[in-house]
C-alpha positions in Angstrom: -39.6 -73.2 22.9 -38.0 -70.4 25.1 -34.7 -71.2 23.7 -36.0 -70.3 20.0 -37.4 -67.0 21.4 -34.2 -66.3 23.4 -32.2 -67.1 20.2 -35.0 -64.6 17.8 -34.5 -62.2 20.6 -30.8 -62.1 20.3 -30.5 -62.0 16.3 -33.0 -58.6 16.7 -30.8 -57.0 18.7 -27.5 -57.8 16.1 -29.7 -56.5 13.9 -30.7 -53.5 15.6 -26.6 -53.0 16.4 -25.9 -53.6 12.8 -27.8 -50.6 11.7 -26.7 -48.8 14.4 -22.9 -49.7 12.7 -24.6 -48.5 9.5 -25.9 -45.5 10.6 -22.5 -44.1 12.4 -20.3 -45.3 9.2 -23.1 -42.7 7.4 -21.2 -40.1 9.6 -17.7 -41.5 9.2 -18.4 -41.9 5.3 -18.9 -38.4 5.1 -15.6 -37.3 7.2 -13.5 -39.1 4.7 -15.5 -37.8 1.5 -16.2 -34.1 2.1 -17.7 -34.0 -1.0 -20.4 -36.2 -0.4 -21.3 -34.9 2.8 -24.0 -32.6 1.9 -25.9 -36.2 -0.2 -25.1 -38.6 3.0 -26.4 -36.1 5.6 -29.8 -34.9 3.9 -32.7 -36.8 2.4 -31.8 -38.6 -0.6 -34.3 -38.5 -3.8 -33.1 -42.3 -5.8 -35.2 -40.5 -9.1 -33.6 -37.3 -9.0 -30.2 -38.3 -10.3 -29.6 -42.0 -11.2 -25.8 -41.6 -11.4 -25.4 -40.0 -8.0 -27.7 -43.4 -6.4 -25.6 -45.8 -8.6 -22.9 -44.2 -6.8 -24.6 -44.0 -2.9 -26.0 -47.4 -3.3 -22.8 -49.5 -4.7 -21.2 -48.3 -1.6 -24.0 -49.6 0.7 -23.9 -52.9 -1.3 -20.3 -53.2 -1.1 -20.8 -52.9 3.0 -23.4 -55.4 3.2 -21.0 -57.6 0.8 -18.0 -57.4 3.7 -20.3 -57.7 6.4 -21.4 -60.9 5.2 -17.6 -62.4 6.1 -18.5 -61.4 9.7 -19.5 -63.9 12.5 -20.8 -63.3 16.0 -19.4 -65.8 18.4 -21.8 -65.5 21.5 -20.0 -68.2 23.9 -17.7 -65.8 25.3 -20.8 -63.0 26.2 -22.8 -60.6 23.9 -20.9 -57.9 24.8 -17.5 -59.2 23.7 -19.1 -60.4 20.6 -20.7 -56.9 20.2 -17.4 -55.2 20.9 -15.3 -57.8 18.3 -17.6 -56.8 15.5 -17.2 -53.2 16.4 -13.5 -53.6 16.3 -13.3 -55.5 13.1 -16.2 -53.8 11.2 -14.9 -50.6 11.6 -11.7 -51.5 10.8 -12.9 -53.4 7.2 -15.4 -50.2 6.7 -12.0 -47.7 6.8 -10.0 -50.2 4.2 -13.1 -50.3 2.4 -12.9 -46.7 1.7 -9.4 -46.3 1.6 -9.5 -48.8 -1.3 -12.2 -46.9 -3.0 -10.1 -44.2 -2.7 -7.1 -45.6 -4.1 -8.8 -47.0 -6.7 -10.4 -43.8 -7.5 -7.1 -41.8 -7.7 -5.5 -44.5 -10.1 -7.9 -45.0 -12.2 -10.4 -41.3 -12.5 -7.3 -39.2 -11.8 -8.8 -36.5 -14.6 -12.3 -36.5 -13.2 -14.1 -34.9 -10.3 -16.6 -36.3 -8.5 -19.0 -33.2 -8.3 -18.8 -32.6 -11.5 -19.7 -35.9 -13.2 -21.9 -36.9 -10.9 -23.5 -33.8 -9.2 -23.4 -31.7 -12.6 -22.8 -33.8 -15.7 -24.9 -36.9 -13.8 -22.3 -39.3 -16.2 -23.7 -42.6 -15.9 -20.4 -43.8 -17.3 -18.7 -42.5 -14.5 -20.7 -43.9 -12.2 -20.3 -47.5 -13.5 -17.0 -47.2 -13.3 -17.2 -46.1 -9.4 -19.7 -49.2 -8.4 -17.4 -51.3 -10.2 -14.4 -49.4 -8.2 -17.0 -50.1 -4.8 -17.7 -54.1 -5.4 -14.3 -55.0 -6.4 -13.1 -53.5 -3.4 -15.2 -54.6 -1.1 -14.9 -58.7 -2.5 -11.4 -58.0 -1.8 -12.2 -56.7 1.7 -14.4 -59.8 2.2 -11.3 -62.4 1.0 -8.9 -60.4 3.2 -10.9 -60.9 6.5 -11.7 -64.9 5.6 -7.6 -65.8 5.1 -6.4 -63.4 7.6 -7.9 -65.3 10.6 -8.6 -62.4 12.6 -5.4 -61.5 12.6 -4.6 -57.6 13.1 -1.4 -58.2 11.0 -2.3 -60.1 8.7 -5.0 -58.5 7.5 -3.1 -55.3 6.9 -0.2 -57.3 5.2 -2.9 -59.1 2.7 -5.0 -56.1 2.1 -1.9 -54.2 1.1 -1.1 -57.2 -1.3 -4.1 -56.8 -2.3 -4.4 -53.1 -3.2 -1.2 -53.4 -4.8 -2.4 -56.2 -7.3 -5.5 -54.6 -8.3 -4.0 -51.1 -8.6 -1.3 -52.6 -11.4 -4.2 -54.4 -13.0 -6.0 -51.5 -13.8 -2.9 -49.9 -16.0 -3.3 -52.8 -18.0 -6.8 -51.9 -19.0 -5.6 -49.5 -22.4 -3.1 -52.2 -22.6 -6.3 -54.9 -23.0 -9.3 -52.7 -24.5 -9.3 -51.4 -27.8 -11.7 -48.4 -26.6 -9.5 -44.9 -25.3 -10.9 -45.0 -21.5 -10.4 -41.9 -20.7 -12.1 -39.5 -24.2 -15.0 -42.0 -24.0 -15.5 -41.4 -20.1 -15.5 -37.4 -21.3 -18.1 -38.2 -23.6 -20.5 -40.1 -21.4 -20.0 -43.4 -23.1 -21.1 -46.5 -21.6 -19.6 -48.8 -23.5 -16.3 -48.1 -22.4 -17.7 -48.4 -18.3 -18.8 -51.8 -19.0 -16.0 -53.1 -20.7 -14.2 -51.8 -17.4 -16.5 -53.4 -15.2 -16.0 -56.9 -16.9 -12.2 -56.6 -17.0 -12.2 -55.2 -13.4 -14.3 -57.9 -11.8 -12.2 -60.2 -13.9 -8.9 -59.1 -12.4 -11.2 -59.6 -8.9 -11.6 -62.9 -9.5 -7.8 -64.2 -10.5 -6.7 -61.8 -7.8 -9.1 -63.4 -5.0 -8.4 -66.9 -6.4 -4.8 -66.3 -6.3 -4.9 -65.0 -2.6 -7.4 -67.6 -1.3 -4.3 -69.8 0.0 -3.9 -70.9 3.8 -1.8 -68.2 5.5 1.5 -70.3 7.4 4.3 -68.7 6.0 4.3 -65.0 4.7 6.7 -65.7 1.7 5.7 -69.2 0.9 2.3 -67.4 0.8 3.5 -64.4 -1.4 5.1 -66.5 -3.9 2.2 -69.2 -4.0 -0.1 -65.8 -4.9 2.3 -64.5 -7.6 2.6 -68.1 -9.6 -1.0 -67.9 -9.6 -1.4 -64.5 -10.8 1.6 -65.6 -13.5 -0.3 -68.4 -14.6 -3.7 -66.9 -14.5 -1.6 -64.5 -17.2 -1.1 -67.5 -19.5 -4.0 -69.1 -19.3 -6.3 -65.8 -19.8 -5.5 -65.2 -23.6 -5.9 -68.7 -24.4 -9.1 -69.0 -23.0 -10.3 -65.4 -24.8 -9.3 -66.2 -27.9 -11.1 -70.0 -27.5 -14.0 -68.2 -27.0 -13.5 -66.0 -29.8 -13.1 -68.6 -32.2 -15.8 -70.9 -31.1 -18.6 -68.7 -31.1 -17.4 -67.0 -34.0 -17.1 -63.3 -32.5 -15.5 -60.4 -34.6 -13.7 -58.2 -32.5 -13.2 -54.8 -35.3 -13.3 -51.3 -33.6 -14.7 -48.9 -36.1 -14.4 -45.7 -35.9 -18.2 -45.2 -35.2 -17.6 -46.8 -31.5 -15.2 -44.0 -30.5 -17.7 -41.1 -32.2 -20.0 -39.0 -30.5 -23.5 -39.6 -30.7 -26.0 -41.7 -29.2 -26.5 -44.2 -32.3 -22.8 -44.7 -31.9 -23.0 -45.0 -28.3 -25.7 -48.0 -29.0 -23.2 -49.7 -31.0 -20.3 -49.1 -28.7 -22.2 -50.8 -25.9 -22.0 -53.5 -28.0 -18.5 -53.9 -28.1 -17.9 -53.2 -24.9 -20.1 -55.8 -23.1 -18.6 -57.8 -25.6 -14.9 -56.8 -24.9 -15.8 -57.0 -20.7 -17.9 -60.2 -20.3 -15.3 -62.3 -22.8 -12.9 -60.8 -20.3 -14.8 -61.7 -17.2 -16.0 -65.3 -18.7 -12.5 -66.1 -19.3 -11.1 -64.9 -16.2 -13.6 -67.3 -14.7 -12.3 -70.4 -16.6 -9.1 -69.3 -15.9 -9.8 -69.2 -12.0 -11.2 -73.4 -12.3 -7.9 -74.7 -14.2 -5.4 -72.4 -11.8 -7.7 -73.1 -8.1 -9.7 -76.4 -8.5 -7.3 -79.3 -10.1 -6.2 -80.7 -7.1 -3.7 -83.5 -8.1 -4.1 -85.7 -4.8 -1.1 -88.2 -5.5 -1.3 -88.6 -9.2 2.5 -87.7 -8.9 4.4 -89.9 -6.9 6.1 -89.2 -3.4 9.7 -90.0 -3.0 
């Protein structure tokens, strides 16, 4: 019985450190973004401007998301365990927005923060930064689980990692039929989900492809690029299976790219159609590339 309490006792003061984490990263988060600092430092109203707490709270999710890949190990003393998680949180928390941050500069170039969320409150925009936040941060989380606590490693695979996902957002005009950037201008939220399905897609063949055991660097970094090749080949196949079995008509009018909020309705439309048959093929593309495992159904010579 005092065992149980001991162990309760002990999982309320990670707790109580893990806020603590929280509430210093607060500080750190708005050292880093300058232009946030007067939101993160004052009392936050959710009601008062739904873009700006799409904005705030995908990057809170995104934190609980990577500190979900963390472990306390207690054998070796609370206070190394405490001062492990420091070590590795913080270092996680600073990719984390460092990858935002790239992300952001790649992708909303054209756009300033204060004035599509602060002024404009473009809920568009701020789709397309929680989708920028939860990408990131599932990438974060895949990093720390292959890299083994590794210092080196982890730096090596989160730059792989950045690098991927940055070329896969270029291909986004490449793959959507709706002009990102006018439609972002204009508030649409058509285009912002089509992003976040295509987005999360590239996640998910991108975290698939890098979920491989970590022995030899370029053994690994080939291994990762035949996946992300095949994932490639497999993708349209899958898309356009979809397309012809549930009979989906893919036409862009030009209504969807007009101004307006009746077109906006109908451009929603299309693009949670164009995302989510993205995003549902890119997860049947991750089960044919990651989970046939042949065993010995070729022989061994």
């Amino acid at each position: 019985m005092n065992e149980l309490f001991d162990k309760l006792i002990l999982r309320v003061i990670f707790t109580l450190f893990m806020i603590a984490l929280l509430y210093a990263y607060r500080y750190a988060h708005a050292i880093l973004y300058p232009s946030a600092k007067q939101k993160l430092l004052k009392r936050f109203y959710p009601s008062k401007n739904s873009s700006d707490t799409i904005h705030l709270m995908s990057r809170i999710l995104g934190i609980g998301i990577i500190f979900s890949e963390f472990y306390f190990f207690i054998s070796d003393g609370i206070i190394y365990a405490l001062i492990d998680f420091f070590i590795e949180s913080s270092l996680a928390f600073s990719m984390f927005l460092l990858s935002i941050f790239i992300l952001d500069s790649i992708v909303l170039y054209n756009f300033e923060f204060e004035e599509e969320i602060l002024k404009k409150k473009n809920f568009a925009y701020a789709i397309v930064s929680l989708t920028h936040s939860l990408c990131a941060a599932y990438l974060i989380k895949l990093v720390l689980a292959v890299s083994n606590h590794s210092l080196i490693m982890f730096i090596f695979l989160w730059l792989f990692a950045i690098v991927l996902i940055g070329f896969s957002t270029k291909t986004f005009e490449y793959l959507s039929k709706l002009p990102f950037n006018r439609l972002l201008v204009q508030k649409n939220l058509g285009v912002s989900i089509s992003y976040l399905g295509f987005l999360f897609g590239w996640t998910l063949i991108i975290t698939s492809a890098l979920n491989n055991q970590l022995v030899d660097v370029s053994w690994y970094s080939v291994q990762t690029l035949i996946k992300v090749v095949l994932s490639l080949i497999i993708i349209p196949i899958f898309r356009k299976g979809l397309i012809i079995v549930f009979k989906l008509q893919e036409e862009v009018t030009p209504d969807l790219t007009s101004e307006g909020s009746d077109h906006q309705i109908q451009s929603v439309g299309y693009g949670v159609f164009e995302g989510f048959s993205f995003l549902s093929s890119c997860y049947l593309t991750t089960v044919i590339t990651g989970n046939i495992h042949f065993g010995t159904f070729y022989p061994i010579f």
